[in-house]
C-alpha positions in Angstrom: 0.0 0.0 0.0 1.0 3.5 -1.0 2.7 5.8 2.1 0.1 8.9 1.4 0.0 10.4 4.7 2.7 12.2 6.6 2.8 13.1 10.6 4.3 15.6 11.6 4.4 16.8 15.7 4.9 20.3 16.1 2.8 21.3 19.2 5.8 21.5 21.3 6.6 25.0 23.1 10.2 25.4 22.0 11.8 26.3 25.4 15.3 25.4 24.3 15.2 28.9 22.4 13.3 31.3 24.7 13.3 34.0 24.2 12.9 33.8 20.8 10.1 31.2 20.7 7.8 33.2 23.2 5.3 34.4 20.3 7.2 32.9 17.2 6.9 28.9 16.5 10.1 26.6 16.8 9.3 25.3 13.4 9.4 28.8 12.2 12.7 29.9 12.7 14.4 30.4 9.5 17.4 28.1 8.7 18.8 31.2 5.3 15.7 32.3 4.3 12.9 29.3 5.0 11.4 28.0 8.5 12.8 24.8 9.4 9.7 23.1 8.6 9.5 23.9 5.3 12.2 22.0 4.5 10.3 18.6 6.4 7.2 19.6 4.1 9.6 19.6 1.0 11.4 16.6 1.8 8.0 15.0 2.5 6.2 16.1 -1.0 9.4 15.0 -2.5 9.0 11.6 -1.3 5.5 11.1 -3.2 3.7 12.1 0.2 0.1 13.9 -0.4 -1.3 15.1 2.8 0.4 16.4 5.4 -1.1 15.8 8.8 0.8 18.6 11.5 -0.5 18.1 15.1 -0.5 21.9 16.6 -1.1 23.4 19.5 -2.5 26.7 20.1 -0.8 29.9 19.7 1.1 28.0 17.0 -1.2 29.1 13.5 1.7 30.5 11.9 3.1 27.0 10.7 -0.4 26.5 8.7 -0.6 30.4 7.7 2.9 29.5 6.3 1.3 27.1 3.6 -1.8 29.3 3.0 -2.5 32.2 0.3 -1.4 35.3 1.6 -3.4 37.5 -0.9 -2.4 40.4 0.3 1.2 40.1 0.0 0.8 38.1 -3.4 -0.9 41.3 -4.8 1.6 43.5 -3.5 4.4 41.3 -5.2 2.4 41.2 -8.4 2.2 45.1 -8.5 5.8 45.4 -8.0 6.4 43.3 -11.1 8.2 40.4 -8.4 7.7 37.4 -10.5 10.3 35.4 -9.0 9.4 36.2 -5.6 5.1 35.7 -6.5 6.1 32.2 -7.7 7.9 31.2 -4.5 5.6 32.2 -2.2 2.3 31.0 -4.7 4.3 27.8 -4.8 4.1 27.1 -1.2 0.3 27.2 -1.0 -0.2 24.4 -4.2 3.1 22.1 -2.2 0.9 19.8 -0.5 -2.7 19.1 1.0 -2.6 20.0 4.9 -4.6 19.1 7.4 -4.4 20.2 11.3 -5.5 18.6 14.7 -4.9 20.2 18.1 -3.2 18.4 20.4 -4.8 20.0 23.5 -2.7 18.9 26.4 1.5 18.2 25.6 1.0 14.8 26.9 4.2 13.4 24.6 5.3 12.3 21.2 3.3 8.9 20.9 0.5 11.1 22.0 0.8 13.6 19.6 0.4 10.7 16.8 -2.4 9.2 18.3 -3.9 12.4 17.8 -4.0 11.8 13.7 -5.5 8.2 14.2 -8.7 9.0 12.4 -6.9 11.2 9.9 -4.8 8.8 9.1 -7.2 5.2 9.3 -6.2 1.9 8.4 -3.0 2.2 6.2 0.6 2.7 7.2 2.1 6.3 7.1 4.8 8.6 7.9 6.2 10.2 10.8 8.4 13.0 10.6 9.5 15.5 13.6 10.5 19.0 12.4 13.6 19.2 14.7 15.6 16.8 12.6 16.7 17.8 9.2 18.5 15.6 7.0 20.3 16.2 3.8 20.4 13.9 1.1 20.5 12.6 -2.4 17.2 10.3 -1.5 15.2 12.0 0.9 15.6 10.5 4.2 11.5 9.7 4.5 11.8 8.1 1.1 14.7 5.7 1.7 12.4 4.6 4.5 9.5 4.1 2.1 11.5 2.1 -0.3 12.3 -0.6 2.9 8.8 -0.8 3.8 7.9 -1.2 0.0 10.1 -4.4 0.3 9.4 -5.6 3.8 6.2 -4.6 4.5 6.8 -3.5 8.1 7.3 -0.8 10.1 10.4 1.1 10.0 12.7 3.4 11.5 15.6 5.7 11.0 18.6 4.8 13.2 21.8 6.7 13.2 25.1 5.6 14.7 26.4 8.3 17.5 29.1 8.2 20.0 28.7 5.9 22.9 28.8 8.5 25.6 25.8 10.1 23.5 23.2 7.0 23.9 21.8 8.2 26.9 20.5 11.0 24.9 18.3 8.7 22.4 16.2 6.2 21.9 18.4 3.6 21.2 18.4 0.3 19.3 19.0 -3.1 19.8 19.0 -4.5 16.6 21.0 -7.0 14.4 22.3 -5.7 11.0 20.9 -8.0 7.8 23.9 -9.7 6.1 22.4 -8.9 2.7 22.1 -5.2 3.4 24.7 -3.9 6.0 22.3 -0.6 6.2 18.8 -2.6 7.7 18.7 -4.4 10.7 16.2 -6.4 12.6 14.8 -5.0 15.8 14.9 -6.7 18.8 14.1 -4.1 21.3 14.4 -0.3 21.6 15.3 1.7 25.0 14.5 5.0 25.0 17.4 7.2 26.9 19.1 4.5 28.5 22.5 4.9 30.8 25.5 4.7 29.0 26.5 1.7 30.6 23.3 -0.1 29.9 22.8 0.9 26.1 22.7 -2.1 23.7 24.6 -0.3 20.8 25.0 2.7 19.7 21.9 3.0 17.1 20.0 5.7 17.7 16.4 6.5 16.7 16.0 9.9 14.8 13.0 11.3 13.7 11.6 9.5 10.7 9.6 6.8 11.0 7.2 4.2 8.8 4.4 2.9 10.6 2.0 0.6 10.2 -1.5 1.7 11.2 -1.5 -0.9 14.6 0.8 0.9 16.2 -2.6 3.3 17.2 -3.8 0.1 19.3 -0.7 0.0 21.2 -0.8 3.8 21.9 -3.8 3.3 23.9 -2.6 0.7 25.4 0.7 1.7 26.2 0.7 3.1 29.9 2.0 6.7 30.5 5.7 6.8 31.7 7.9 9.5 33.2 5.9 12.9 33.1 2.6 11.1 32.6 3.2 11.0 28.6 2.8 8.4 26.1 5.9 7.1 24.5 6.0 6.3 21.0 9.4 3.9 22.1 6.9 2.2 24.4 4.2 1.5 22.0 6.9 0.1 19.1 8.3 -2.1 21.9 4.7 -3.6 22.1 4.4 -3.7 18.7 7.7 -5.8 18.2 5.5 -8.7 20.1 3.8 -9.7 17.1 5.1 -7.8 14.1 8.5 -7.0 12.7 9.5 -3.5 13.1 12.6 -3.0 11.2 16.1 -0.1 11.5 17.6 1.9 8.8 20.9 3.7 8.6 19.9 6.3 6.4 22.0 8.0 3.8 22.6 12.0 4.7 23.4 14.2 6.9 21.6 15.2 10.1 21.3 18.3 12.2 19.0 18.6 15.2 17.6 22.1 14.4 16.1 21.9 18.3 19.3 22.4 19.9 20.9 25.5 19.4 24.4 24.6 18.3 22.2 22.3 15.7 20.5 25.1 14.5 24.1 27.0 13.7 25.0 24.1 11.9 22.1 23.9 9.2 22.1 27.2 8.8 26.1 27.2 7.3 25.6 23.8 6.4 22.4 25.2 4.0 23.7 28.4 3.5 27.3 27.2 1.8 25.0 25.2 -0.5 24.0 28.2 -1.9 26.1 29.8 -4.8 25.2 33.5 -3.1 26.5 32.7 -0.1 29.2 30.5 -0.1 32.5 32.4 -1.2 31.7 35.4 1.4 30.7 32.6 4.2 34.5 31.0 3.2 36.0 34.4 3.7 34.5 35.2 7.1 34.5 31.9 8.5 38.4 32.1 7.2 38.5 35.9 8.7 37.4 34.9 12.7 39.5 31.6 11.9 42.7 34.0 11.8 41.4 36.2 14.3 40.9 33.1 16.8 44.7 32.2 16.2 45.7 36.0 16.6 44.2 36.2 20.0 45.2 32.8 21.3 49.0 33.5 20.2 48.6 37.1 22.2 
């Protein structure tokens, strides 16, 4: 069956960049010149997806204005003979269909998705969280899609990370298929385990494939630490009677919800573009010397 739907949390509050997220959405801080989840949309529409499910929260209408008309400014930009600029923002509006649902009290991520289980019915779908961008030749959400194509079953981004960094994740315990050094077979998942206690060092990141039972084992699942619902806890249920499967995608990943992340997509994207990238070389090159200057002194 044909991935259609796409999840995508963003109801969170954003408190790891206060001040700045006190009226203005997490998602919508620019990484150049586009909010951060622009980029999830694109990579999302780019991998055949055709609705977009975002579970909100109030105060946070901008992410949905984002992918509206904005008539006003489009006739504004059409008097001033903007072509270029009409087309981008026109463009944004015809991406993808969108649908919202308010996710009323922050009671966690597996929450937040059971939120879209009549939106999204019986057939398997996407799940992508806004704070993890990943640049690729596939798009990450797609090379996902092509395992479940093949397997059938659930599947999930892992990505290898330092050891003294698995108590930071969700993290795998999986064994890696001979025939494909890149999937592995799941045998259990640990979300945020001590270092000394993590199985490996496969991390979950935030794309996922799921198939549409993993709603029953949400409302089954019981609430753990800070009374919310664990998506980790439900796919642990899950693995009881159907395979759930890992994927070491191809790309590279920043966590745009941290704020030394954020830095990094933003001259990570930036130097990708032609405009930008001999002046960023120069002044990254310019504090480089001055760094050297100062230490010497």
């Amino acid at each position: 069956m044909k991935i259609r739907k796409a999840v995508i949390p963003v109801a969170g509050l954003g408190t790891r960049f206060l001040p700045a997220t006190k009226t203005i959405p997490k998602e919508m801080l620019p990484i150049v010149d586009k909010p951060s989840i622009q980029y999830i949309v694109e990579e999302a529409v780019q991998s055949g997806i055709e609705q977009i499910i975002f579970i909100n929260a109030r105060g946070k209408e901008a992410i949905e204005d984002h992918f509206d008309t904005h008539i006003e400014m489009e006739t504004i930009l059409k008097n001033r003979g903007n072509d270029l600029l009409l087309e981008e923002i026109q463009k944004l509006s015809r991406l993808v269909q969108i649908a919202t649902i308010r996710q009323k009290v922050p009671l966690g991520l597996g929450h937040a998705i059971l939120c879209a289980k009549d939106l999204v019915g019986q057939e398997p779908f996407a799940v992508m969280l806004g704070d993890d961008l990943v640049d690729s030749k596939v798009p990450c959400i797609q090379q996902l899609i092509h395992i479940f194509n093949e397997e059938k079953a659930s599947v999930i981004a892992l990505m290898k990370v330092k050891k003294e960094q698995t108590s930071l994740y969700g993290i795998a315990d999986a064994t890696p298929r001979k025939s494909h050094e890149r999937l592995h077979d799941i045998r259990a998942l640990l979300e945020k385990p001590p270092v000394e206690k993590a199985p490996s060092n496969l991390a979950i990141i935030g794309r996922y494939i799921l198939t549409p039972e993993i709603f029953d084992q949400l409302e089954e699942v019981p609430p753990g630490k800070g009374g919310e619902i664990q998506l980790t806890d439900a796919l642990v249920k899950l693995l009881h009677f159907q395979k759930v499967l890992g994927y070491c995608y191809e790309g590279e990943r920043f966590d745009a919800g941290d704020k030394f992340g954020f830095l990094e997509a933003n001259l990570h994207y930036a130097f990708k573009r032609p405009e930008f990238k001999e002046r960023l070389y120069e002044k990254i090159s310019s504090l480089y010397h001055q760094l050297l200057l100062s230490n010497r002194l």
